[in-house]
VEXBA-468585 format. One record per residue (C-alpha): x, y negated, z negated; residue in one letter; residue number from 1. Coordinates in Angstrom, 3 decimals, m for minus. Last residue first. Layout:
<nodes>
         c1         c2         c3   type   seq
          X          Y          Z      A   NUM
...
</nodes>
This chain:
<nodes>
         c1         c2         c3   type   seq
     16.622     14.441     38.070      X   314
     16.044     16.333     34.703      X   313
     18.595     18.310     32.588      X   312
     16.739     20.852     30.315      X   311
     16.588     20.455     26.624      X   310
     12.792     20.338     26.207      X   309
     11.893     23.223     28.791      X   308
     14.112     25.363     26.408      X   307
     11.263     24.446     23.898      X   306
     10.237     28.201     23.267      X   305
      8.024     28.759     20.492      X   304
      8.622     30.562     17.342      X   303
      7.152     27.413     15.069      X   302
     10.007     27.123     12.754      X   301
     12.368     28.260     15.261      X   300
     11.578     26.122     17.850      X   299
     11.601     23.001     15.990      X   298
     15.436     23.796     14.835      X   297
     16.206     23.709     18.558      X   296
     14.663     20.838     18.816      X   295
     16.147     19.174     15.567      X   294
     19.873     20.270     16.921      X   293
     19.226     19.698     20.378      X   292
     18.090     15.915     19.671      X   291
     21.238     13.627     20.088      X   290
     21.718     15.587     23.425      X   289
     18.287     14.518     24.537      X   288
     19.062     11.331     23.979      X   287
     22.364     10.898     25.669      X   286
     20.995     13.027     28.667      X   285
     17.855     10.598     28.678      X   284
     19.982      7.557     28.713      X   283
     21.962      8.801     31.557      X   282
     18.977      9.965     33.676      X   281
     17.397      6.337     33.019      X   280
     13.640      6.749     32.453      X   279
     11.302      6.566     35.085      X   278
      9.176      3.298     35.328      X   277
      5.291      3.653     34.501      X   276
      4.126      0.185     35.941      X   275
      0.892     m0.448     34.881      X   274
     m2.651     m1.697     36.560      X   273
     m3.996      1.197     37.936      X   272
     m4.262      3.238     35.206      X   271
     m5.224     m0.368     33.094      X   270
     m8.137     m0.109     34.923      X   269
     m9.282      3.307     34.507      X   268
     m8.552      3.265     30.923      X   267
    m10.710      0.167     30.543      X   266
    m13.484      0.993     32.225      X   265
    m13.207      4.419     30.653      X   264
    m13.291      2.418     27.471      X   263
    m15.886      0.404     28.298      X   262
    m18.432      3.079     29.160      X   261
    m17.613      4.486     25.608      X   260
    m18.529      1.317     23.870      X   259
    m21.521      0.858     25.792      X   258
    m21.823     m1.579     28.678      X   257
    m23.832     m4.517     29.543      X   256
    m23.538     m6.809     26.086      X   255
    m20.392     m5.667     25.287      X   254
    m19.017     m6.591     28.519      X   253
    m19.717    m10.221     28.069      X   252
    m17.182    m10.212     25.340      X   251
    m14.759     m8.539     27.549      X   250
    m14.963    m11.407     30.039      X   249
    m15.034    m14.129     27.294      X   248
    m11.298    m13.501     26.582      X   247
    m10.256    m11.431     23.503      X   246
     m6.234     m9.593     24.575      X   245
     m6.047     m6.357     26.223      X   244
     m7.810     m5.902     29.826      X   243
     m8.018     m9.585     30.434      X   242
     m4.089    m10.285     29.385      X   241
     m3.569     m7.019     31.947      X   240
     m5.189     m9.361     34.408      X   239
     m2.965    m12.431     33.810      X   238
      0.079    m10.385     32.766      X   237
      0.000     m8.900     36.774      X   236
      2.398     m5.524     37.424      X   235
      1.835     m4.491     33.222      X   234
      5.129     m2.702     32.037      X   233
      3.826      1.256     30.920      X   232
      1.429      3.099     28.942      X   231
     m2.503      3.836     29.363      X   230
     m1.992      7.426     30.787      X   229
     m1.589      9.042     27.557      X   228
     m3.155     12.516     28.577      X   227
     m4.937     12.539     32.138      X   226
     m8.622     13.753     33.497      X   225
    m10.759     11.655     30.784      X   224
    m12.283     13.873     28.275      X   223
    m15.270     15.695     27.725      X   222
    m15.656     18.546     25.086      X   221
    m15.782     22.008     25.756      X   220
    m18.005     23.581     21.964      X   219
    m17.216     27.246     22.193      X   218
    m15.388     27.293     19.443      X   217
    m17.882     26.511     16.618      X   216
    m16.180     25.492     13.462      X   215
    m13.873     27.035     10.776      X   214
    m11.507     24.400     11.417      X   213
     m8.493     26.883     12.750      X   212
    m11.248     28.464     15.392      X   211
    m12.373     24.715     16.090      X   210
     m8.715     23.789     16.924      X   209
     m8.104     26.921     19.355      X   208
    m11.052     26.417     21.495      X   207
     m9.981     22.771     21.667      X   206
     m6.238     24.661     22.845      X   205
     m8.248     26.642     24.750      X   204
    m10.655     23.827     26.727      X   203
     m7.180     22.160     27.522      X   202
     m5.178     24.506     28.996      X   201
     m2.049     23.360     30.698      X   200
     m1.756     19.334     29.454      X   199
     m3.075     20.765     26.255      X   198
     m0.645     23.120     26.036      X   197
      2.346     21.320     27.518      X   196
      1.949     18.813     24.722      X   195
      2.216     21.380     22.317      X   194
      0.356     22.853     19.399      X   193
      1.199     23.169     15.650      X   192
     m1.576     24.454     12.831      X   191
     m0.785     24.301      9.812      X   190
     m2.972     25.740      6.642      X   189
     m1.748     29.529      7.544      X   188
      1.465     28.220      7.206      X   187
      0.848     27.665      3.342      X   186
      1.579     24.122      2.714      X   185
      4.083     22.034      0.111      X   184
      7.555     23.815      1.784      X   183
      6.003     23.694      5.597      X   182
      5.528     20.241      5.206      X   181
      8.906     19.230      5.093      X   180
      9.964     21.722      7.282      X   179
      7.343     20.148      9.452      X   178
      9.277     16.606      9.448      X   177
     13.197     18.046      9.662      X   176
     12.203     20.327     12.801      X   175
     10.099     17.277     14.362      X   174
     12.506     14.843     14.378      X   173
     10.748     12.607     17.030      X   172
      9.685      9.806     14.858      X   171
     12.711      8.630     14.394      X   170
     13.516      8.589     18.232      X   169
     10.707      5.483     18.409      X   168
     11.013      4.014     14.894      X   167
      8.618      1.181     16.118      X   166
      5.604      3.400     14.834      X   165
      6.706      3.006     11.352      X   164
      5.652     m0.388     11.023      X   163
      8.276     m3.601     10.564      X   162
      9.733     m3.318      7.166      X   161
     12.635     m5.518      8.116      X   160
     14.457     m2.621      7.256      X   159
     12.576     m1.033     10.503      X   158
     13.734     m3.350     12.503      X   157
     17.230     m2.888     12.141      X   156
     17.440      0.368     11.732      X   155
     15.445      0.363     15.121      X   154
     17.191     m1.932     17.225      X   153
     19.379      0.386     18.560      X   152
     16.374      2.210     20.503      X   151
     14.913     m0.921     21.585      X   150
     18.611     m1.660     23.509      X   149
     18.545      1.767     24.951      X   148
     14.777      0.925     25.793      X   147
     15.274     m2.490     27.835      X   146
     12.655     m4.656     28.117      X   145
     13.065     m6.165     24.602      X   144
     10.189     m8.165     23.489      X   143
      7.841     m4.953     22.614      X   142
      4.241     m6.175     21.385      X   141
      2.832     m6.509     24.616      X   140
      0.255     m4.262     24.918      X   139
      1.735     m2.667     27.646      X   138
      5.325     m3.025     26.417      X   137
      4.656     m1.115     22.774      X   136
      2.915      1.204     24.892      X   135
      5.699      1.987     26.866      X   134
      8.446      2.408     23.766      X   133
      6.231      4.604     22.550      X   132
      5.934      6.825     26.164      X   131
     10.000      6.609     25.814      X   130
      9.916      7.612     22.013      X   129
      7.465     10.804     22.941      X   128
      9.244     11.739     26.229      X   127
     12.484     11.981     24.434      X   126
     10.965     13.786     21.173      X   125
      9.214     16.458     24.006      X   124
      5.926     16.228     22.496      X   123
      4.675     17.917     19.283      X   122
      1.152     18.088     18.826      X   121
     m0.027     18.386     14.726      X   120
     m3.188     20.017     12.554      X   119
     m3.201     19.972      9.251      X   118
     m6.057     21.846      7.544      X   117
     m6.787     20.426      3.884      X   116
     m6.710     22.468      0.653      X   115
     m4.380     20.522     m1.686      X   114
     m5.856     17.102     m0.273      X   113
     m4.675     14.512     m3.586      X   112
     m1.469     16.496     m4.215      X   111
     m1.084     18.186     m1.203      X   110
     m1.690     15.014      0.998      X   109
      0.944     13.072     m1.512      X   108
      3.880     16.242     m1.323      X   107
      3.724     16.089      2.666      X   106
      3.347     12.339      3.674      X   105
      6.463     11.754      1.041      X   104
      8.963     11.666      4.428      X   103
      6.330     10.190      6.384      X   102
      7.061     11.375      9.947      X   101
      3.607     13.812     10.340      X   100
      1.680     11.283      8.281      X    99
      2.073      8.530     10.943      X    98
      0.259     10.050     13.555      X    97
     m3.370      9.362     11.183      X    96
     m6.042     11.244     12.658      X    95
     m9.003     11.776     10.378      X    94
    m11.308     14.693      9.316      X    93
    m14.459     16.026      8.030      X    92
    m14.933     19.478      9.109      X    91
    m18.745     20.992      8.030      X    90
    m20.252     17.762      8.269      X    89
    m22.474     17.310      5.552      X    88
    m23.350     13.642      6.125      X    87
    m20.327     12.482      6.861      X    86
    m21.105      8.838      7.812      X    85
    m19.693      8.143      4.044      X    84
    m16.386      8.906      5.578      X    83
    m14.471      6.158      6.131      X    82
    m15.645      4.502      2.962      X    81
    m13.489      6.638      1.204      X    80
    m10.347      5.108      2.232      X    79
    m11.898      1.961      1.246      X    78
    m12.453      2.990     m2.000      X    77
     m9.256      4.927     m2.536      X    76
     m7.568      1.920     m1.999      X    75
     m4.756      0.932      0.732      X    74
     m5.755      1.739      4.493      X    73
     m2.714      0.866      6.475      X    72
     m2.080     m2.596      8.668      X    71
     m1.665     m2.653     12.380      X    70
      1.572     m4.481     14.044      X    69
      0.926     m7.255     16.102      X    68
      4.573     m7.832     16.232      X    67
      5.966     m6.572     12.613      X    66
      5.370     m7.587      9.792      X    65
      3.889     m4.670      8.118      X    64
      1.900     m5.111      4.860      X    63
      2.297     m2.101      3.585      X    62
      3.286      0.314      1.714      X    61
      4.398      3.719      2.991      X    60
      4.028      6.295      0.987      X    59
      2.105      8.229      3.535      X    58
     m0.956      9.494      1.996      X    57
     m1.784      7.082     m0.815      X    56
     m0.793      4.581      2.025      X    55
     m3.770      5.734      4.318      X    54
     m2.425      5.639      8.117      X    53
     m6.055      5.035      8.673      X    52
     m5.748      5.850     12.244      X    51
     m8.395      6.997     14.134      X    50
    m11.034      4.060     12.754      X    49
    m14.340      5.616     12.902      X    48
    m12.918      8.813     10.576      X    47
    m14.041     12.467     12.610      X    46
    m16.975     13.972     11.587      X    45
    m16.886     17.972     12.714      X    44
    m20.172     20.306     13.016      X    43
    m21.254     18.518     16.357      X    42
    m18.208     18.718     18.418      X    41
    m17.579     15.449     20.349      X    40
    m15.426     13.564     17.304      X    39
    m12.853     16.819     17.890      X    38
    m12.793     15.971     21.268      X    37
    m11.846     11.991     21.236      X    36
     m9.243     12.655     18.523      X    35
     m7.586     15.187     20.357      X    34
     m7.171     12.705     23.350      X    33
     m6.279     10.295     21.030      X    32
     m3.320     13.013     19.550      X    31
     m2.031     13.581     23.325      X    30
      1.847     13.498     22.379      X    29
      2.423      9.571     21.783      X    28
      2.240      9.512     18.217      X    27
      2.684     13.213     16.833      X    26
      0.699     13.484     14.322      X    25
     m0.994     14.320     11.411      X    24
     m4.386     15.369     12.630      X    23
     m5.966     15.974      9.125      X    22
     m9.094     18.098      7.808      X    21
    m10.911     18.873      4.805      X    20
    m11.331     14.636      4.624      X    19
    m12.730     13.008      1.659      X    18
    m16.478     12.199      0.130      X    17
    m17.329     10.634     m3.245      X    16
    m13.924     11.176     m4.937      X    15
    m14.282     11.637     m8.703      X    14
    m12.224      9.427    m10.879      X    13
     m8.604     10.725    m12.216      X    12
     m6.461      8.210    m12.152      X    11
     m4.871      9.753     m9.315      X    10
     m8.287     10.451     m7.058      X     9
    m10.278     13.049     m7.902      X     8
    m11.246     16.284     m6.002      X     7
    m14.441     18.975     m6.102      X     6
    m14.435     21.254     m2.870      X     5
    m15.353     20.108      0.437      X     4
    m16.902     23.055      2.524      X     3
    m15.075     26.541      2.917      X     2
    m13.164     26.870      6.271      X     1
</nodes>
């Protein structure tokens, strides 16, 4: 992949750095984990905020009111801000899951990014809004403990222009989203993984992402042992209030441990801290059922099979 080429902004000033490079998305399908590598790899700067969910990019204004609910990136100047660590970086990317869903997300990153490599992880859509639903609970955001009745709440919520991330199944049309993007970018310029894969074969599906970048691929970054592990119903608020919310025990933790030490402190933690209920059989049935169409649609744009996707579960 050729370095950053010459680019302006829509009125037309010069942009001082940008990305060559987006993860678009999905929420929930092992994106953070991606994240985490792709900062590892010495030829690639990765954005120090994950998500800037840039509005130039999405289309989607903010602010959003709903619970706790994180703001985008709005000027050019701050969006380029992100990146003046760059320093020559040969892949200069962000992660924003929110530009996979946005239905202008494709025709705004090819008119201000025309020659960027988009990179996305699809998760089974049921999985995906379930998992969403989770961490909405865990950091205690969600108010309504019961995910059929979350899941009918989203038309509502979202015309109250809460964020996009409480749209849990609408996020999960993944057929409609990359068709989308498959009519403003070249295949070659996509590249789509799968859950599965990077739950199955980690080091090649990194191997496979610096490839596509134009980077070294032999670069095995290191993770934490599970994918999106930090998601359920906390078993003691008091503690899990510790874990997520300011308190004076976290702030003396900054002055002992690094920020990466803290995170695995954290993740470990709140591993053993959450309730991960299974989702109703019924409800998933009724779910799944309401996605064949856009799964089955998936798996023909990407030729990949997703029968795995559709089948009944205990």
């Amino acid at each position: 992949m050729e370095g950053l080429l010459p680019a302006v902004d829509p009125s037309g000033r010069p942009l001082a750095v940008r990305p060559n490079f987006l993860l678009i998305g999905a929420p929930r399908s092992g994106t953070t984990m991606l994240y985490e590598g792709l900062s590892q790899h010495p030829e690639i700067y990765m954005s120090p905020r994950k998500e800037p969910w840039f509005s130039e990019l999405t289309g989607q204004f903010g602010p959003w009111v709903g619970p706790r609910d994180g703001q985008p990136v709005s000027t050019w100047s701050e969006y380029e801000a992100l990146f003046a660590g760059a320093n020559g970086a040969k892949a200069i990317g962000e992660g924003s899951t929110l530009y996979l869903g946005a239905p202008e997300g494709p025709r705004r990153i090819r008119a201000s990014i025309p020659d960027a490599r988009l990179v996305c992880i699809l998760r089974n859509p049921v999985d995906r809004a379930y998992s969403n639903f989770l961490e909405h609970l865990q950091e205690g955001r969600e108010a309504e403990f019961d995910f059929a009745r979350a899941v009918a709440l989203e038309g509502e919520r979202l015309s109250r222009h809460w964020a996009p991330s409480w749209a849990y199944t609408g996020l999960g049309y993944y057929g409609e989203q990359l068709t989308r993007y498959f009519r403003e970018f070249p295949r070659e310029q996509v590249l789509v993984l799968l859950y599965e894969d990077l739950a199955r074969d980690r080091t090649g599906v990194y191997s496979r992402i610096f490839s596509f970048l134009g980077v070294h691929p032999g670069i095995i970054p290191v993770l934490p042992p599970r994918i999106n592990e930090n998601s359920g119903i906390p078993k003691n608020r008091v503690v899990h209030a510790l874990l997520t919310h300011p308190n004076p025990v976290r702030r003396a933790l900054r002055s002992v441990l690094s920020s990466r030490q803290r995170r695995a402190v954290r993740s470990w933690l709140l591993h053993h801290t959450l309730m991960r209920p299974r989702l109703d059989p019924e409800l998933r049935r009724e779910l799944t059922e309401r996605f064949r169409p856009d799964i089955e649609k998936t798996a023909e744009l990407i030729d990949r099979d997703l029968s795995p996707w559709l089948a009944e579960r205990d």
